[in-house]
C-alpha positions in Angstrom: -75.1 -63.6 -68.1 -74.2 -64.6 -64.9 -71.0 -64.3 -63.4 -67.8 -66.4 -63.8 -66.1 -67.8 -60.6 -63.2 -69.9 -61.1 -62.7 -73.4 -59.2 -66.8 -73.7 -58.0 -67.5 -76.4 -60.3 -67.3 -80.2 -58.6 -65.0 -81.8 -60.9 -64.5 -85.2 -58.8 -66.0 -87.4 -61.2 -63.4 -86.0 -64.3 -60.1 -86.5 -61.3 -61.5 -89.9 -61.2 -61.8 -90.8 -64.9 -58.5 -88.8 -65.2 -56.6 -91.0 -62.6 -58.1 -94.2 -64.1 -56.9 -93.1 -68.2 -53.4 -92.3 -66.4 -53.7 -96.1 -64.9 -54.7 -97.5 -67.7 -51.9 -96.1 -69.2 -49.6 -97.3 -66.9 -50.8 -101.0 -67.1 -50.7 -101.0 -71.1 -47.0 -99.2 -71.0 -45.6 -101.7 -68.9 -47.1 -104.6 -70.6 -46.1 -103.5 -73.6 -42.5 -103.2 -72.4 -42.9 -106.3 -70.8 -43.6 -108.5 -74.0 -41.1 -106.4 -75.9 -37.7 -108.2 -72.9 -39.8 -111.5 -73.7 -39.6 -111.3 -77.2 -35.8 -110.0 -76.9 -35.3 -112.5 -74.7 -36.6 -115.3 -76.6 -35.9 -113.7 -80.1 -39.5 -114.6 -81.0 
């Protein structure tokens, strides 16, 4: 086997798809929180 050496492996492409899930989180969570004051709001 050959041998292990930590942090050689190019892992841009996972930061990137990481970053976007954590914005796409963000988006949807504030949304989300947004409809909820509108339907407060309005007592839909």
């Amino acid at each position: 086997m050959s041998e292990y050496k930590h942090g050689t492996m190019d892992v841009s492409n996972q930061e990137k798809t990481f970053a976007g899930f954590i914005t796409g989180c963000i988006w949807i969570g504030g949304i989300s929180i947004g409809i909820l004051v509108f339907l407060a709001i309005f007592n839909s």
